[in-house]
N, CA, C and O of each residue as an XYZ file, in Angstrom:
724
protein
N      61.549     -8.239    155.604
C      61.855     -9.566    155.115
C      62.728    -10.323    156.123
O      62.205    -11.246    156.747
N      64.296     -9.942    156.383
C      64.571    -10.375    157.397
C      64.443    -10.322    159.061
O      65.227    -10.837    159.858
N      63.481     -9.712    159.303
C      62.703     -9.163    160.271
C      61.751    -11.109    160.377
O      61.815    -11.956    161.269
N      61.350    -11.112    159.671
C      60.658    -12.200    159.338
C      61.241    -13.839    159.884
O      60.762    -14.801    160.484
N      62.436    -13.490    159.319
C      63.219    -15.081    159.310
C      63.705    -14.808    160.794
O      63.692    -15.717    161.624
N      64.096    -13.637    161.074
C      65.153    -13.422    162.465
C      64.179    -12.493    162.973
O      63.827    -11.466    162.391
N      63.620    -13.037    164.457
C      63.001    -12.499    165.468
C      63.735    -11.387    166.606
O      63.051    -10.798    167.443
N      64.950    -11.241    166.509
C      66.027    -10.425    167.872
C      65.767     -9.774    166.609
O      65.458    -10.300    165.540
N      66.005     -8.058    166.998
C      66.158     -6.689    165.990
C      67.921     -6.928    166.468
O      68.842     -6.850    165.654
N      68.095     -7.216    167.908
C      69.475     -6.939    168.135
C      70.482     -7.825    167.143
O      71.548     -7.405    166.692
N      69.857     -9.258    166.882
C      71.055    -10.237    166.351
C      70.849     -9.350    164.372
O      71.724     -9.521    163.524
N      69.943     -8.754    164.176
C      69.882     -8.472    162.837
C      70.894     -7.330    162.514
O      71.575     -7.176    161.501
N      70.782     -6.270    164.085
C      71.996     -5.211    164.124
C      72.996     -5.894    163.952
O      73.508     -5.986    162.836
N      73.395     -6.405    164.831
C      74.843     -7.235    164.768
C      75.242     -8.298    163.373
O      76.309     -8.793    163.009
N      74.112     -8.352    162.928
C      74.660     -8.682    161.499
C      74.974     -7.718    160.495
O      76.009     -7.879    159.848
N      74.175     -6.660    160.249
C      74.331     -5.661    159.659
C      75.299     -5.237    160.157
O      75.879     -4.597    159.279
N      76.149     -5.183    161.562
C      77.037     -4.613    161.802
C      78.382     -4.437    161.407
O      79.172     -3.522    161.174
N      78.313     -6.171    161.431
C      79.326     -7.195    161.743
C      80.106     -7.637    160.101
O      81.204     -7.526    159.556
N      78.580     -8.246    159.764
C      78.648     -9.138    158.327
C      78.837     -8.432    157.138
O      79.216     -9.019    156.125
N      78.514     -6.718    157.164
C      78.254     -6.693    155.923
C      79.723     -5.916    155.484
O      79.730     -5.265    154.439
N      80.845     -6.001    156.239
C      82.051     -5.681    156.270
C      82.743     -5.727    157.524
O      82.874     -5.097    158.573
N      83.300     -7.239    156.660
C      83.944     -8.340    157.816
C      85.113     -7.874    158.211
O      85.620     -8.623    159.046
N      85.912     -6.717    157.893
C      87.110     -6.239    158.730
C      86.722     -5.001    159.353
O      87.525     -4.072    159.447
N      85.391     -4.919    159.841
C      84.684     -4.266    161.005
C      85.312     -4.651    162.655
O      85.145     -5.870    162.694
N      85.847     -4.297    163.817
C      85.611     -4.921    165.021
C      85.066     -4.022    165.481
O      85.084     -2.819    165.216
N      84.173     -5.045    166.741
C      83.163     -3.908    167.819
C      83.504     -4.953    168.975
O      83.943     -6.103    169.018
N      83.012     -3.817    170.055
C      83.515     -4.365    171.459
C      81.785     -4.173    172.082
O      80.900     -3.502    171.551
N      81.711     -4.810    173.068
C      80.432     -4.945    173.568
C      79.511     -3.681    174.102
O      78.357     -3.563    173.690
N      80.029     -2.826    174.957
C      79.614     -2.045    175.122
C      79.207     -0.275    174.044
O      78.337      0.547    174.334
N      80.172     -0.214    172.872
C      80.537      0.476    171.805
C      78.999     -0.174    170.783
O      78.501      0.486    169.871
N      78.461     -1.635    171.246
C      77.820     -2.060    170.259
C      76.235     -1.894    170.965
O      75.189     -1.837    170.319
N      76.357     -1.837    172.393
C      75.375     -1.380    173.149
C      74.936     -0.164    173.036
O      73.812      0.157    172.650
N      75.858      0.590    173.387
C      75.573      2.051    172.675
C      74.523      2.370    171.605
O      73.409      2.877    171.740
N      75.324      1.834    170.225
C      75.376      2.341    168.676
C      73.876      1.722    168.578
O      73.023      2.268    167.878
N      73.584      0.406    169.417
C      71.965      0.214    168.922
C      70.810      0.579    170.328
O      69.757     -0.049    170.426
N      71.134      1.470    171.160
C      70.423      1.952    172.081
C      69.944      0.648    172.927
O      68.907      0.732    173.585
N      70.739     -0.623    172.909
C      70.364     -1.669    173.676
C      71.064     -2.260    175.032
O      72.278     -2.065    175.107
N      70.481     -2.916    176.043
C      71.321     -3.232    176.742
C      72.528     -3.993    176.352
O      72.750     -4.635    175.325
N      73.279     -3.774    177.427
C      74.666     -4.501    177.547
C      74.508     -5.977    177.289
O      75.076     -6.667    176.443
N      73.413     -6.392    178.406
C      72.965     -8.279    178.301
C      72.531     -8.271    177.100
O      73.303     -8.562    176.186
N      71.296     -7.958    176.868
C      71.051     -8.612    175.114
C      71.864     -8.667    174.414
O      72.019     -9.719    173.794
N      72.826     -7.462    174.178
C      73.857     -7.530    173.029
C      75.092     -8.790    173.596
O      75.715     -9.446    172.761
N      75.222     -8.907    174.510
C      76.205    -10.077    174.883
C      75.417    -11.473    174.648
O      75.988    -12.438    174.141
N      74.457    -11.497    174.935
C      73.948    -12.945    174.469
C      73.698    -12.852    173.194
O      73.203    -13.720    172.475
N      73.950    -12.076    172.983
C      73.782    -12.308    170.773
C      74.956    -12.629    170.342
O      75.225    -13.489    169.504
N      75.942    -11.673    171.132
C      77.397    -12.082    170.567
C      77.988    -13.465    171.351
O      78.834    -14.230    170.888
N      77.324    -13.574    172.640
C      77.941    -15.716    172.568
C      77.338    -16.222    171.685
O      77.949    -17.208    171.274
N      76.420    -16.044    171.166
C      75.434    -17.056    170.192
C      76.306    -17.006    169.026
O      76.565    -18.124    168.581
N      76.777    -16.127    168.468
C      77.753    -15.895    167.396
C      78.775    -16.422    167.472
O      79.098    -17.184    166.561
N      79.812    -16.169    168.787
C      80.680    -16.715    168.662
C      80.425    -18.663    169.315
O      81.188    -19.359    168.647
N      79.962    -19.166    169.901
C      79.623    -19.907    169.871
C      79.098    -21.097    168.865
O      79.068    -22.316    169.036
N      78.774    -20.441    167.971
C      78.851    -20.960    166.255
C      79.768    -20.923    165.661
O      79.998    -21.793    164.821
N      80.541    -19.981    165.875
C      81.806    -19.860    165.075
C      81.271    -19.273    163.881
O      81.282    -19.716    162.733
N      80.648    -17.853    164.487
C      80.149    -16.565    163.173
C      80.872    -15.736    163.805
O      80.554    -14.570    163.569
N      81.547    -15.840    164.371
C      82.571    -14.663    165.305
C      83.699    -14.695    165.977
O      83.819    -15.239    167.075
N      84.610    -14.106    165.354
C      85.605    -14.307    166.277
C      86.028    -13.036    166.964
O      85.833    -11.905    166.519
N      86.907    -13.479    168.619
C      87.250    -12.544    168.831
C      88.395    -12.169    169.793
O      88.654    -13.042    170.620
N      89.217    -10.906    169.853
C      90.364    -10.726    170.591
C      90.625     -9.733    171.985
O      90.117     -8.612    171.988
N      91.213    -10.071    172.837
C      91.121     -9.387    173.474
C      92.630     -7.877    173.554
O      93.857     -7.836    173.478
N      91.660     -7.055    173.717
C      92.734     -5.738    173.629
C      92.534     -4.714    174.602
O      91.914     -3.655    174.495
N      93.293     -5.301    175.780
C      93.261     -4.255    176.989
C      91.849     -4.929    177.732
O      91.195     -5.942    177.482
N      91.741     -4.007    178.616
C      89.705     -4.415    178.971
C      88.955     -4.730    178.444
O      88.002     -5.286    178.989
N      89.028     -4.496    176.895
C      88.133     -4.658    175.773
C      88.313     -6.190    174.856
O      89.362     -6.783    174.605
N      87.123     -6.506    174.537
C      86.886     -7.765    173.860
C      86.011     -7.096    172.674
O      84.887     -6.640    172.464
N      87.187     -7.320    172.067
C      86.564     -7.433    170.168
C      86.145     -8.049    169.291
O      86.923     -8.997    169.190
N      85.106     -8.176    168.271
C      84.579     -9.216    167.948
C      84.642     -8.732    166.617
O      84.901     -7.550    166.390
N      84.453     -9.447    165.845
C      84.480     -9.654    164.036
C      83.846    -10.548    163.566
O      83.727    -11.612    164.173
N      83.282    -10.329    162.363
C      82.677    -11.711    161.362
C      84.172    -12.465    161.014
O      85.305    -12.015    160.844
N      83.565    -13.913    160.995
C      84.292    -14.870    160.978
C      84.106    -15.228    159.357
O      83.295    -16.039    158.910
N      85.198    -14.306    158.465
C      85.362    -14.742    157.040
C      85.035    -16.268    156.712
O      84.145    -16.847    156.089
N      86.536    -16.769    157.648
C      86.356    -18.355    156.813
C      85.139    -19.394    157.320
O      84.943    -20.558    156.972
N      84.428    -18.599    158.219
C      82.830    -19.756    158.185
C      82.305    -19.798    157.295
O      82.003    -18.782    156.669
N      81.872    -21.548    156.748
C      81.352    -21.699    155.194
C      79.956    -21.186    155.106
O      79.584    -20.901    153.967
N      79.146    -21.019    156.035
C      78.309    -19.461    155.824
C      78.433    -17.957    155.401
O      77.659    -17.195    154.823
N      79.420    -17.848    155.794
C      79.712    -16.502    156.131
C      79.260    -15.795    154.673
O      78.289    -15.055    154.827
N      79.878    -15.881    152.956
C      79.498    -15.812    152.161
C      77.890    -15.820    151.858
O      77.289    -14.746    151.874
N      77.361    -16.756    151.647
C      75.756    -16.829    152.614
C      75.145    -15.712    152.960
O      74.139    -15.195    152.475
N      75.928    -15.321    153.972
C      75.096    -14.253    154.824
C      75.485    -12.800    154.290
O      74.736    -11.844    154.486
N      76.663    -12.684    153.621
C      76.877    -11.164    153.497
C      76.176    -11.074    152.157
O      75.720    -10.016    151.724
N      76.107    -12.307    151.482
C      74.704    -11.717    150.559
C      73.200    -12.008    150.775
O      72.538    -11.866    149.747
N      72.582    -12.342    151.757
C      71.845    -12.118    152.255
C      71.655    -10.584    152.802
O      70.709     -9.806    152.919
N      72.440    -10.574    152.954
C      72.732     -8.899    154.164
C      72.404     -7.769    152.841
O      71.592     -6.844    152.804
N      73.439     -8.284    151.738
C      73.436     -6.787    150.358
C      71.841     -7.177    150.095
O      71.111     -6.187    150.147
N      71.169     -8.424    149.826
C      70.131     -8.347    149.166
C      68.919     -7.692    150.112
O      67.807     -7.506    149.618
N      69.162     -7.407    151.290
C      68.256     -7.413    152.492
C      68.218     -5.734    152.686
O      67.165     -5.145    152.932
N      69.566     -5.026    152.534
C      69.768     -3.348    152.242
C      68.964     -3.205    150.855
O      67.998     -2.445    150.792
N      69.393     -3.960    149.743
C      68.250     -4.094    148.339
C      69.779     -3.518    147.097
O      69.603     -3.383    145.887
N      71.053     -3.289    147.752
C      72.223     -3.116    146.960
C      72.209     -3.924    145.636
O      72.310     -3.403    144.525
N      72.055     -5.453    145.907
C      71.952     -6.255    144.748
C      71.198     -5.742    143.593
O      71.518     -5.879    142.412
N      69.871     -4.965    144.190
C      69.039     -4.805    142.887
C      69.215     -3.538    142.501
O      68.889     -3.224    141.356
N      69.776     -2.560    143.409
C      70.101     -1.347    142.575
C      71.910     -1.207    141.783
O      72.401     -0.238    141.205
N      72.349     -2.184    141.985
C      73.032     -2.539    140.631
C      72.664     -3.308    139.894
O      73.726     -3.424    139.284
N      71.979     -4.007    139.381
C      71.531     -4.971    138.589
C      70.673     -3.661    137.416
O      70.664     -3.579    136.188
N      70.183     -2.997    138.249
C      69.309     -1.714    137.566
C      70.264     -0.517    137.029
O      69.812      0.205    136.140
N      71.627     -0.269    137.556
C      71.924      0.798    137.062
C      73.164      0.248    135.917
O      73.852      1.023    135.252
N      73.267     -1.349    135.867
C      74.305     -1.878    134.940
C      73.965     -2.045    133.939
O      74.809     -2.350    133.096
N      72.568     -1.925    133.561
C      71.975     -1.858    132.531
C      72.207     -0.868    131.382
O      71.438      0.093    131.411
N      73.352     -0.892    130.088
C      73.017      0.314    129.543
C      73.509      1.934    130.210
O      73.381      3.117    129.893
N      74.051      1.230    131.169
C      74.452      2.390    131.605
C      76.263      3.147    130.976
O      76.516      4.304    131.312
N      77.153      2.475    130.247
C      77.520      2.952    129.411
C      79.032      2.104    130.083
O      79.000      0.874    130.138
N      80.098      2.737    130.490
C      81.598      1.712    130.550
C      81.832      1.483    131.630
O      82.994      1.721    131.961
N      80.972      0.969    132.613
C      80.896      0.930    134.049
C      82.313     -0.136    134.575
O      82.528     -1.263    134.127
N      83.106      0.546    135.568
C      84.495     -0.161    135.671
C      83.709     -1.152    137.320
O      83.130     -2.237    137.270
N      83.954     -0.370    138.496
C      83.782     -0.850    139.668
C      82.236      0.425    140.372
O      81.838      1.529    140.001
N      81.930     -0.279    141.195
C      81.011      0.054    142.136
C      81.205     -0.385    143.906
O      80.973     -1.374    144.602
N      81.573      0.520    144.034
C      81.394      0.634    145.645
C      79.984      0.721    146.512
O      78.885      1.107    146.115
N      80.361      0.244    147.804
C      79.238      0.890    148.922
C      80.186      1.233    149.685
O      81.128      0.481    149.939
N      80.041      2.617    150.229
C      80.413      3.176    150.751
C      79.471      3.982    152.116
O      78.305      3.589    152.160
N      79.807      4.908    153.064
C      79.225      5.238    153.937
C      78.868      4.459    155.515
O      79.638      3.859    156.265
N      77.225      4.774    155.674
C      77.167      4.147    156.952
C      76.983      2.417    156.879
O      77.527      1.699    157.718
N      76.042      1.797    155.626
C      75.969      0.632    155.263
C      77.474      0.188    155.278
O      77.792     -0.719    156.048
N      78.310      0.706    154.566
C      79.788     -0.205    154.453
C      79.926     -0.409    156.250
O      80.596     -1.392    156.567
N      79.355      0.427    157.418
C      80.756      0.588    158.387
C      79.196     -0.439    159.039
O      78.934     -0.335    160.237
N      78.346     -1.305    158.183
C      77.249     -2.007    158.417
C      76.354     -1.553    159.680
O      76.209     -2.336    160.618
N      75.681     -0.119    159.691
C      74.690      0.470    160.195
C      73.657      0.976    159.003
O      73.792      1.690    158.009
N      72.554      0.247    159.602
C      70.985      0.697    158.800
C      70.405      1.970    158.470
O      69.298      2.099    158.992
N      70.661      2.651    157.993
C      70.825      3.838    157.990
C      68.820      4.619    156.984
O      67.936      5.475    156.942
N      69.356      3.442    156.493
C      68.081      3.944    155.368
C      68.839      4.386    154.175
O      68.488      3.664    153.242
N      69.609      5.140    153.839
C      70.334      5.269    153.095
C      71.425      4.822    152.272
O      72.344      4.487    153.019
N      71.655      4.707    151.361
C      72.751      3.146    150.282
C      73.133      4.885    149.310
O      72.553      5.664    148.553
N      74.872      4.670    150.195
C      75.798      5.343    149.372
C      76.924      4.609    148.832
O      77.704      3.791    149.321
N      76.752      5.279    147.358
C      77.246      4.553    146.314
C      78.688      5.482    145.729
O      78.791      6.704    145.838
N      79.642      4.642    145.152
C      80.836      5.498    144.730
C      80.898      4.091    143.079
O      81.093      2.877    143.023
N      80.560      5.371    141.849
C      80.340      4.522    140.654
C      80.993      5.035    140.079
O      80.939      6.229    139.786
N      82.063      3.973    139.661
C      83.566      4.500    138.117
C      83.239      4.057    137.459
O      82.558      3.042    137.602
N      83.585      4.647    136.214
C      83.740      4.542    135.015
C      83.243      5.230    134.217
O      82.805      6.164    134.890
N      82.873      5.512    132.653
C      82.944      6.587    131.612
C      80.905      6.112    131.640
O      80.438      5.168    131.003
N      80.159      6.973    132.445
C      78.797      7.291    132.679
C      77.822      7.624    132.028
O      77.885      8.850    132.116
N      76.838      7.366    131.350
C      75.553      8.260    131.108
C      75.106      8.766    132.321
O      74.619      7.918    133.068
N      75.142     10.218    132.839
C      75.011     10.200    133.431
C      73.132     10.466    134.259
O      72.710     10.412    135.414
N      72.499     10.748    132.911
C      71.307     11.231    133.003
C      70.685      9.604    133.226
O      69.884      9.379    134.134
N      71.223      8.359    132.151
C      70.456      7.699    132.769
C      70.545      6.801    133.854
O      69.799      5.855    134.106
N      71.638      7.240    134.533
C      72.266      6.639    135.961
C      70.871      7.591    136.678
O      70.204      6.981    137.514
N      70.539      8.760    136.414
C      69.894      9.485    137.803
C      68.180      8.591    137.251
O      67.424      8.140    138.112
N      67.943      8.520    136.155
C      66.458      7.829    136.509
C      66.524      6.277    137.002
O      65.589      5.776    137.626
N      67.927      5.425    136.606
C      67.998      4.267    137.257
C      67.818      4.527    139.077
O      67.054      4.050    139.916
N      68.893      5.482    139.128
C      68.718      5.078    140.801
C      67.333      5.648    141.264
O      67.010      5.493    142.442
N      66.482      6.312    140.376
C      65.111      6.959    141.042
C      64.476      5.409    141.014
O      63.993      4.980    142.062
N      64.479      4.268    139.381
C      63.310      3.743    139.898
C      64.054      2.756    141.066
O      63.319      2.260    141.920
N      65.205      2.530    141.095
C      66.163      1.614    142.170
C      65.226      2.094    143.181
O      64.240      1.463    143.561
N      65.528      3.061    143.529
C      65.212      3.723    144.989
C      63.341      3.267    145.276
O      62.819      3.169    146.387
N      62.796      3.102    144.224
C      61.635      2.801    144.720
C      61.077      1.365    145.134
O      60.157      1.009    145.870
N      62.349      0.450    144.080
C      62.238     -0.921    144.406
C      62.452     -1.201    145.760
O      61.789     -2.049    146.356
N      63.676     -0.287    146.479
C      64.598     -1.299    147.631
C      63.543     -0.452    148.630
O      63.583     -0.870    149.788
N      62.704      0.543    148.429
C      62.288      1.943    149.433
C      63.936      2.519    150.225
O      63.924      2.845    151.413
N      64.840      2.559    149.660
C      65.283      3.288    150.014
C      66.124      4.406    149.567
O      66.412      4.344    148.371
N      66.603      5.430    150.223
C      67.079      6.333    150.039
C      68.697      6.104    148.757
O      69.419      5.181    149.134
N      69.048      6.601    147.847
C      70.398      6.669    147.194
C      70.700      7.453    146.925
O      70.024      8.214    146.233
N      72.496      7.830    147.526
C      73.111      8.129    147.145
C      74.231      8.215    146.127
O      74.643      7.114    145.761
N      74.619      8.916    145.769
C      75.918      8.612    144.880
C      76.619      9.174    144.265
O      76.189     10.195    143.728
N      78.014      8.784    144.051
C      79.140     10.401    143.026
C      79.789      9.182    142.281
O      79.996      7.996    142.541
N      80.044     10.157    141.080
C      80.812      9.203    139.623
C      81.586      9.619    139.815
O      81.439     10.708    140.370
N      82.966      9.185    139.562
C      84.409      9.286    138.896
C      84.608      8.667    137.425
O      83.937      7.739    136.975
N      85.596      9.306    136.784
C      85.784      8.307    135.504
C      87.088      8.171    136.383
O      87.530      8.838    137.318
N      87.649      6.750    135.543
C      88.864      6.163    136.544
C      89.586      6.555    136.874
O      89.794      6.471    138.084
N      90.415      7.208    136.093
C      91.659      8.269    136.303
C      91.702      8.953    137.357
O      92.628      9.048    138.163
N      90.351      9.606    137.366
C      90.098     10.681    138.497
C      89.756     10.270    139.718
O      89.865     10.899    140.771
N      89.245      8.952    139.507
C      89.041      8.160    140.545
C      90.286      7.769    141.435
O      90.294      7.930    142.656
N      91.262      7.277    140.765
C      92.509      6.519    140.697
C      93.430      7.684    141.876
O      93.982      7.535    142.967
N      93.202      8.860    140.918
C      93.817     10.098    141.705
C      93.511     10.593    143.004
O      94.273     10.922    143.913
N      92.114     10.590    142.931
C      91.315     10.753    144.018
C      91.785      9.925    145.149
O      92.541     10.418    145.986
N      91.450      8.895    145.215
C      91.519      8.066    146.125
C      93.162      8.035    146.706
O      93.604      8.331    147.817
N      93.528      7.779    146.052
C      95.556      7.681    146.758
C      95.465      9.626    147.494
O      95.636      9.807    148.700
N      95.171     10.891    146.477
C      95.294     11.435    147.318
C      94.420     11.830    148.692
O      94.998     11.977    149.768
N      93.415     11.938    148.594
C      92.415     11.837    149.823
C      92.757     11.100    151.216
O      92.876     11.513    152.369
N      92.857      9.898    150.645
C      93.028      8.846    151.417
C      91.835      8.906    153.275
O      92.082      8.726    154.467
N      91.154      9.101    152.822
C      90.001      9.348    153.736
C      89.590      8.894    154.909
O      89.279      9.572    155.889
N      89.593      7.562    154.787
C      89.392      6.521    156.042
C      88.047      6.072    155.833
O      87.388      5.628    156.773
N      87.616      6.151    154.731
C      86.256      5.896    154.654
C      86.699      4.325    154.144
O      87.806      3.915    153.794
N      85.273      3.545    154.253
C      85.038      2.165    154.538
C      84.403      2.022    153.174
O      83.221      2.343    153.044
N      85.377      1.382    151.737
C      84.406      1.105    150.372
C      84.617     -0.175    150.288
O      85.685     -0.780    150.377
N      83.292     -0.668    150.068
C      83.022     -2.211    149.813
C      83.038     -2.709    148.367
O      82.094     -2.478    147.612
N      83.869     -3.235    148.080
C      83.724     -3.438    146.425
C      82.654     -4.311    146.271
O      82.599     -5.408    146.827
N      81.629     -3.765    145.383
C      80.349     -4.527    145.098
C      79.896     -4.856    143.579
O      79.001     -5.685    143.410
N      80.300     -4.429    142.840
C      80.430     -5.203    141.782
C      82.137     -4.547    140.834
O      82.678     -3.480    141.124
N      82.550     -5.327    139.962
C      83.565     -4.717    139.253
C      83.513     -5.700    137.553
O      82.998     -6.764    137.211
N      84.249     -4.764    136.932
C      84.094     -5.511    135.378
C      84.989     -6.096    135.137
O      85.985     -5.534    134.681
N      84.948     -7.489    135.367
C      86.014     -8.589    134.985
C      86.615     -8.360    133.433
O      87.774     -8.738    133.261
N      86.047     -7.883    132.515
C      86.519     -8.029    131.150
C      87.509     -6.674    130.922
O      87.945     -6.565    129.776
N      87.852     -5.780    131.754
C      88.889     -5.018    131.724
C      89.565     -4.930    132.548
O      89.664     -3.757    132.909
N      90.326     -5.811    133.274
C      90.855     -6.256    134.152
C      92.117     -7.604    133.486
O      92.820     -8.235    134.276
C-alpha cells in the first residue's frame, strides 16, 4: 500500500524508522547499515526530510543525528499512517472487542525501535479473556498478513514488572482506557 504512494523503499525505511517512534535518533551511516543501503541514497532522503522540516537534527561529535520532527503539523498524519501501514490499528480494533477489562496496549519490540520486521509485538494489560485474545490475534494476523506477538499482564503485575525490570526496551503506548484513568 505504501509502497504505492512512496516510490524510494529507502524514504519508507526512514519513515518506519524515524516516525513510528519519534524519540528514536539515527546518524547516517548507522542508518546505511541497518537498511543494507548506500551512504548517498540514505543522505538524500534525509536532506529531503530535513529540508521540509520532517527532521530535525544535532550534531554529536563526528556524528549527525536525526529525529522525527514531533511539532510538524504532519507529523501526527504520518505516525498514523505508519501504525495503519504495519496494520497495528486493526489488530486492536479486533482484539478490543469483548475482550474483557482491557487497561493499556503497547507496541513494543523491533516495530517500536521502527524496523519492518514482519512481526507486531504486543504488551496487553489488563484483567483478559485470554482464549479469546488468542483467536482475535489469529484472525488479526490474517487481516494485517502479519506475524503477532504478545504477553498479558494484569496491572499490578504489570506495574511491578516494569519499575523492576526496567529493560530498555522501546513501548509505544497505542491504545489506553480513558474511563479508568
Amino acid at each position: 500500500m505504501l509502497e504505492t504512494l512512496i516510490s524510494s523503499r529507502t524514504r519508507i525505511k526512514l519513515l518506519l524508522r524515524l516516525f513510528l517512534n519519534p524519540g528514536t535518533t539515527a546518524y547516517l551511516r548507522g542508518l546505511a547499515e541497518e537498511f543494507d543501503e548506500s551512504t548517498n541514497s540514505v543522505r538524500v532522503e534525509l536532506n529531503r526530510f530535513e529540508e521540509a522540516d520532517m527532521l530535525v537534527s544535532e550534531s554529536k561529535g563526528n556524528k549527525k543525528l536525526y529525529k522525527a520532527n514531533d511539532k510538524h503539523p504532519l507529523f501526527r498524519d504520518i505516525h498514523s499512517i505508519l501504525l495503519k501501514y504495519i496494520g497495528v490499528d486493526r489488530v486492536i480494533e479486533v482484539i478490543i472487542e469483548r475482550m474483557g477489562q482491557l487497561d493499556k496496549v503497547y507496541l513494543t519490540g523491533d516495530y517500536a525501535k521502527g524496523q519492518d520486521t514482519g512481526i507486531i509485538d504486543l504488551v496487553i494489560i489488563g484483567n483478559i479473556d485470554k482464549n479469546y485474545l488468542m483467536s482475535m490475534v489469529s484472525k488479526a494476523e490474517k487481516k494485517v498478513h502479519k506475524k503477532i506477538r504478545f504477553i498479558t499482564y494484569e496491572p499490578a503485575e504489570w506495574y511491578d514488572n516494569i519499575v523492576e525490570t526496567q529493560t530498555g526496551d522501546t513501548y509505544l503506548l497505542l491504545w489506553e482506557n480513558k474511563n479508568d484513568n
